[in-house]
N, C-alpha and C positions, 0 to 999 in steps of 0.2 A: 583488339586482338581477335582475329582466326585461327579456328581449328579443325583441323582433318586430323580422321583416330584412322588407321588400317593398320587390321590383324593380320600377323605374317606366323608362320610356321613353327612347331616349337616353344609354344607359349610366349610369342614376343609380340610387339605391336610399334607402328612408328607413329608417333605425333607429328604434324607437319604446324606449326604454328609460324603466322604471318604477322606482326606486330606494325603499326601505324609507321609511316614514316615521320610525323612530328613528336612521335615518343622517340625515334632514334636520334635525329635531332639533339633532341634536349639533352639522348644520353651520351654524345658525343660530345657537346659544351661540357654535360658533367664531365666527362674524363679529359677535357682541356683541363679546366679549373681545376683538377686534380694535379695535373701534373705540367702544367706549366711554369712552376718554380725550377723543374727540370731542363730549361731551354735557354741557353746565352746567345743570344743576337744583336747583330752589331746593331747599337743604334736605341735600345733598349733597356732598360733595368732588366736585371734577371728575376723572372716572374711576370714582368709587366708587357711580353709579346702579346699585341692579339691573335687570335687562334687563326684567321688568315695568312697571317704572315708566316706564321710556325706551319702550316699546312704548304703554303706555297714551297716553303724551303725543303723541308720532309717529305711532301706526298701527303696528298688530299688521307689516304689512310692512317696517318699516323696516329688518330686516337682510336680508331675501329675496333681493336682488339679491347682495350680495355671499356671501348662503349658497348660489346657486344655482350662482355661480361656482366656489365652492370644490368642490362635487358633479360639477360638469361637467369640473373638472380632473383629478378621480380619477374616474368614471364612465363621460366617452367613450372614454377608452383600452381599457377593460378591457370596455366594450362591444364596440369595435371588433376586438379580439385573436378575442372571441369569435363575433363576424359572419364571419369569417376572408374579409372582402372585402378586396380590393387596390385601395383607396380612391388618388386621384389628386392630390386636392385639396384645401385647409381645407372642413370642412362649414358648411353653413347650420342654426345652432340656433335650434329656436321650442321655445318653456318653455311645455308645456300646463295644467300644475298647478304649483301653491308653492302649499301652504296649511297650516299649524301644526298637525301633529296627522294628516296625510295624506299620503298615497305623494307624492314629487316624481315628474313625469312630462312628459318632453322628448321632441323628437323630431330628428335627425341626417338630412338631405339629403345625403347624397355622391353626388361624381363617382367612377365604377369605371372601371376601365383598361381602353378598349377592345380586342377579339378585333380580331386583323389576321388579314386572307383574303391572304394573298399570291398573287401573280400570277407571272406569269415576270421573276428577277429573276439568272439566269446567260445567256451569250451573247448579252446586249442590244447591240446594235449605234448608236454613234454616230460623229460625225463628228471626222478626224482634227484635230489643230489643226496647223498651219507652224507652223517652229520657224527656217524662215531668216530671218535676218537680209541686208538691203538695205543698198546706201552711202545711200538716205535715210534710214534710221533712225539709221546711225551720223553721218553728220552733224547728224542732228537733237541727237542726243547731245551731239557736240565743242559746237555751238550753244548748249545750255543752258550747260556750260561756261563757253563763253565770253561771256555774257552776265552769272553768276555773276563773271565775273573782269572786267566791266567797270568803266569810272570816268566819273562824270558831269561834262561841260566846259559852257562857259558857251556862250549861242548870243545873238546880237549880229544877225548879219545874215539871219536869215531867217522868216519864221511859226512859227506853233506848230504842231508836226506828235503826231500820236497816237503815243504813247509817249513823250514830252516829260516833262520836269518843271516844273511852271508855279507859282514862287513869288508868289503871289497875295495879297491884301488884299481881304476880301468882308463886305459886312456885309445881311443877308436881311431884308424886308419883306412881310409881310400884311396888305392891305388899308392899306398906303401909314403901319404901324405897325412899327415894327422888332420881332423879337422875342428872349427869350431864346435865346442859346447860337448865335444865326445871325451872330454877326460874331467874323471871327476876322482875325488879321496874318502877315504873312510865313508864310502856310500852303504846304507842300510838298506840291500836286497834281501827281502821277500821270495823265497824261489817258489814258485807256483803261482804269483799275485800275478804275472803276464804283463809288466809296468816296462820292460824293457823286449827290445823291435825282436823277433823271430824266437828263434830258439834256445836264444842267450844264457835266460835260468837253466834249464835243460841241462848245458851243456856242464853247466859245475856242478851236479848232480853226480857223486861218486867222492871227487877233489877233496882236499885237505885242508886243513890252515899250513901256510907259509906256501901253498904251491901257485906256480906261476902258469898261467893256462891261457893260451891263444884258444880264442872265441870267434868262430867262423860264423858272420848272419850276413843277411839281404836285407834291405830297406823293402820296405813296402811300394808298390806302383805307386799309390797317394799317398804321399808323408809329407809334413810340412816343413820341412825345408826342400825345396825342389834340386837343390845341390844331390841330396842323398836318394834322392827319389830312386829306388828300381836298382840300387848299384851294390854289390858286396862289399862287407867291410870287415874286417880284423879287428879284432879288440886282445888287446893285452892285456890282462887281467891277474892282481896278485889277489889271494883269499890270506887276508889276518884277523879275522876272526870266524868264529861260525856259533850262532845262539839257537835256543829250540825253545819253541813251548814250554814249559810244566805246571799241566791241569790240577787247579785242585781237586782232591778226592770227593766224591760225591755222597758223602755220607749224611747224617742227621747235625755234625756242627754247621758242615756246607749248609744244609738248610736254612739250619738259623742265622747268617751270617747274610746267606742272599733273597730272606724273603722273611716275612713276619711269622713263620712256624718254626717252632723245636725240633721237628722230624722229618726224615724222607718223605715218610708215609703222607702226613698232613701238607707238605709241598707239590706231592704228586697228585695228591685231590684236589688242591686248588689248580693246578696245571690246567688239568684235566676238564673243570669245570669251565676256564677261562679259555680253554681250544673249543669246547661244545658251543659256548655264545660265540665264537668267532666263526667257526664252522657255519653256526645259523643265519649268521649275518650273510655271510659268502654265498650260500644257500641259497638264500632269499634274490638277493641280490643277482645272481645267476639265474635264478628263475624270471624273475624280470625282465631282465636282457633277452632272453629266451624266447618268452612269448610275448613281449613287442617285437623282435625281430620276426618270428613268425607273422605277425599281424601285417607288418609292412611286405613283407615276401610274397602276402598274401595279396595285396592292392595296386594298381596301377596307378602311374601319373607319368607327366613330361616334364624333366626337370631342364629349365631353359637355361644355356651356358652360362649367361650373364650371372646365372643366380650361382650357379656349382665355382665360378672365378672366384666372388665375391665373399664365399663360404670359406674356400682355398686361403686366399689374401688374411682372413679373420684370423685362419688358424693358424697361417704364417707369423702375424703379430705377436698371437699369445705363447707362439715359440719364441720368438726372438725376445719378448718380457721375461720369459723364464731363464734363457738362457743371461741375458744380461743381469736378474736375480742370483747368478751362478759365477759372476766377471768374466765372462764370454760375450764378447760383439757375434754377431751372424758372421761376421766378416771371418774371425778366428774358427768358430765353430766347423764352419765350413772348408776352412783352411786344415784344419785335423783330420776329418771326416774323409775327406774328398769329395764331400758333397757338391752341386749346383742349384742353384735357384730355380731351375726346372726340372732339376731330379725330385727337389721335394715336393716341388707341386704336382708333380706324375705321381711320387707316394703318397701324398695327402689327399687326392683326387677322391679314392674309391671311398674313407673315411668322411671323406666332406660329404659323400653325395648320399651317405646310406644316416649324414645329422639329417641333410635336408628332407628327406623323405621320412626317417622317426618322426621329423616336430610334423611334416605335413598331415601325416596318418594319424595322429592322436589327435590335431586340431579336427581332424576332421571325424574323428570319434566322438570328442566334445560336442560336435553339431550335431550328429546323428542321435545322439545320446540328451541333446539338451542338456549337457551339464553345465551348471554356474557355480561360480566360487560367490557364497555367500559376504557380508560386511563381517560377520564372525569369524571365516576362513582367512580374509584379508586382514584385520585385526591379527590374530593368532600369528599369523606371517610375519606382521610388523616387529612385532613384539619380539618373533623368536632373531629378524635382523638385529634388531633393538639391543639384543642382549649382546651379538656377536661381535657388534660394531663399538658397542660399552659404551653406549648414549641412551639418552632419553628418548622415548617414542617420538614423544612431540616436537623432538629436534630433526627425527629422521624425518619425520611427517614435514616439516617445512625446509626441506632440500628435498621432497621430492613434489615434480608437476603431474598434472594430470596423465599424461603419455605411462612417466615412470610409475605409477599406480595400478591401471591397464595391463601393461604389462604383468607385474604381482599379479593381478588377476588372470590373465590369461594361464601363468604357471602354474597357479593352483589350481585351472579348472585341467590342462593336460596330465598334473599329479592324480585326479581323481579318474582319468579316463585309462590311465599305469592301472590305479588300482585295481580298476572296472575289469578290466584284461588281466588280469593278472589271480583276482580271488572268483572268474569265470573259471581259470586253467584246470587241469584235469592231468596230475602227475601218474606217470607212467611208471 
C-alpha cells in the first residue's frame, strides 16, 4: 500500500491510497467464495461455478463491489494509522480504480480536528443569579400541591368556566360530511388543557349542561391526517355534564396530611429550605453554562462539515431513542409535528455546532492547563457508575476496553478544566 495525505480547506484532508493489485486479486476470489452459493448455472451445482464462468456470464465486475469492501476494511485503517491525522469523522469514500489485474485505488476525504486559538477563559466575569426565595414562590409551591390533592365535584348551577371539566358528546363535519375519528361520547374535556384543534374549548366557555352548541374550528396547515389538513370544520357538540376543581384548604391539617409536619408554619420552612437548595443548584449550574460559553465565544476554530453532519446525525439518534422511549416512530413524530428530516437538521445545526466547539475548547484548556485525571479520579468515576448501574466495579471494569477507559479519562480531566473556568469567574 501507497499513500498520498493533501490538506484541503476547512480542516479536511484526502488520503489517496493505492493498494497492490495481488491483494485485490485475492480480495475478489474472497468475495467469489463468499458468494458463490448465490449463482445457478446451467451445467453446475449451485455453489460449485468457478468464478470465470460466473464472471463471463455477469461481467468481469460482478465481485468488485464487495472486493472493494473487503480492501477498504483492512486498508483505510492502516492507511489512516499511517496519515497519523486525528480524523473527526466517518470519511467520504470515492473508489478511483477496481480493475482485474490492477492497483485498486481509492481516495478518503476526512474531517481533522480543528486547532483551537483560545481566548481569555480565567477571571471571566458574569452575572450573579438570586437564590432567595419569596412567600410567592412558596405559595406558588403549597398551590401545585394542592391542586395535585384536589377532587372534582359536579357543577349544576352555573356556566362553564376555563378549567372546567366538560363531559361532552361531539361529532365533526367537513363540508356538511362527517368524518372518521371526529365523533366521540361522554368525552372528558379539560377546557383550557388546548388537547382539542383551534378554538374549540373556548368556544364552550360561557354554555350550560344540556346545551347543544355548534363549534366553528380550522384544522391546522400540518395535522396528521392530511384529509383535514387546512380545512374548517363544524362540530356538534351537546354539554351533559360540566365538573370543577375543589382545592383542599390550605391549612395546618393540609400540612399534615401532605408532608411529615403538623403545621403551615413548619411546611412552609421546609418549602422554603428545599427551593434555596434548588435555587443553588440552578445557580451553580447557570453559572457554568455561563462561563464556558463565554470561554468558547472567546476562542476561534474551523469546524469541518463532516464533523457538525456527524454531531447533527448523533443528536438525531438520541431523539429518535427518546422518542421511541415515548411509543413514538420518528415517522409519527414528524407526522404530528409537521416536521421534516431537514427541518430538524437546520434546528439542530446551531446546537450541534456550539457541543462541538464546548468539548473543543475545554480539551484544549486541559492542554494548556496540563490537567490529568488521576487513577484516584478514574477510580472515584468507576465506582460512582458502579453504583448507578447496580453492579460490582469489577464487573464494570471487565466490559470495559482500553478506548472505554480513556475516554472516563478524558471526561474527568474536561470536568476539572469546567471547574478551573468556573471557581476563576468573577460574579457581577
Amino acid at each position: 500500500m501507497s499513500l498520498q495525505v493533501e490538506k484541503l480547506e476547512k480542516n479536511t484532508a484526502q488520503l489517496t491510497v493505492t493498494v497492490e493489485a495481488e491483494k485485490l486479486d485475492k480480495a475478489i476470489n474472497e468475495a467469489y467464495l463468499k458468494n458463490k452459493s448465490k449463482f445457478n448455472m446451467q451445467g453446475f451445482r449451485k455453489g460449485k461455478a468457478p468464478r470465470l464462468m460466473i464472471e463471463k456470464m455477469y461481467g468481469v465486475g460482478v465481485f468488485y463491489e464487495d472486493a472493494a469492501n473487503i480492501l477498504l476494511q483492512e486498508e483505510y485503517p492502516n492507511a489512516l494509522e499511517e496519515s497519523k491525522l486525528d480524523v473527526v469523522a466517518r470519511p467520504e469514500i470515492d473508489i478511483k480504480q477496481i480493475e482485474k489485474g490492477k492497483e485498486f485505488i481509492f481516495t478518503a476525504t476526512v474531517a481533522l480536528k480543528p486547532e483551537v486559538t483560545l481566548g481569555d477563559y480565567k477571571g471571566l466575569k458574569v452575572e450573579k443569579s438570586s437564590i432567595e426565595v419569596t412567600d410567592e414562590e412558596i405559595d406558588a409551591e403549597i398551590a401545585k400541591v394542592q391542586d395535585q390533592n384536589s377532587r372534582l365535584i359536579s357543577i349544576e348551577d352555573r356556566a362553564i368556566e376555563n378549567g372546567d371539566q366538560a363531559i361532552i358528546d361531539f361529532e365533526g363535519f367537513v363540508d356538511d360530511v362527517a368524518f372518521e375519528g371526529g365523533k366521540g361520547e361522554d368525552y372528558e374535556l379539560v377546557i383550557g388543557s388546548h388537547s382539542f384543534v383551534d378554538t374549540f374549548e373556548e368556544q364552550l366557555i360561557g354554555k350550560n349542561i344540556g346545551d347543544k352548541v355548534d363549534v366553528n374550528v380550522t384544522f391546522p396547515e400540518v395535522y396528521q391526517s392530511e384529509e383535514l389538513a387546512g380545512k374548517p370544520a363544524l362540530f356538534k357538540v351537546e354539554i351533559k355534564a360540566v365538573k370543577a376543581k375543589e382545592l383542599p384548604v390550605a391549612d395546618d391539617e393540609f400540612a399534615s396530611e401532605v408532608s411529615e409536619f403538623e403545621t403551615m408554619k413548619e411546611y412552609k420552612a421546609d418549602l422554603k429550605t428545599k427551593l434555596e437548595e434548588k435555587k443553588t443548584a440552578e445557580a451553580k449550574t447557570a453559572k457554568e453554562n455561563a462561563v464556558v460559553a463565554l470561554a468558547v465565544e472567546n476562542a476561534s476554530m474551523e469546524i469541518p462539515d463532516a464533523m457538525l453532519r456527524e454531531q447533527v446525525n448523533t443528536m438525531l439518534n438520541d431523539f429518535s431513542q427518546r422518542m421511541q422511549q415515548q411509543g413514538l416512530t420518528m415517522e409519527q413524530y414528524m407526522q404530528f409535528t409537521g416536521m421534516t428530516p431537514d427541518k430538524m437538521q437546520e434546528q439542530m445545526q446551531p446546537q450541534a455546532e456550539q457541543r462541538i466547539k464546548t468539548r473543543l475548547v475545554l480539551e484544549a484548556i486541559v492542554k494548556a492547563e496540563k490537567i490529568e485525571a488521576s487513577d484516584d479520579d478514574v477510580e472515584k468515576e468507576l465506582e460512582g457508575m458502579a453504583a448507578a448501574y447496580k453492579m460490582e466495579i469489577d464487573t464494570l471494569k471487565s466490559y470495559m476496553g482500553e478506548a472505554e477507559k480513556e475516554n472516563v479519562k478524558a471526561d474527568i480531566a474536561v470536568q476539572k478544566a469546567v471547574d478551573l473556568v468556573v471557581e476563576s469567574a468573577k460574579e457581577a
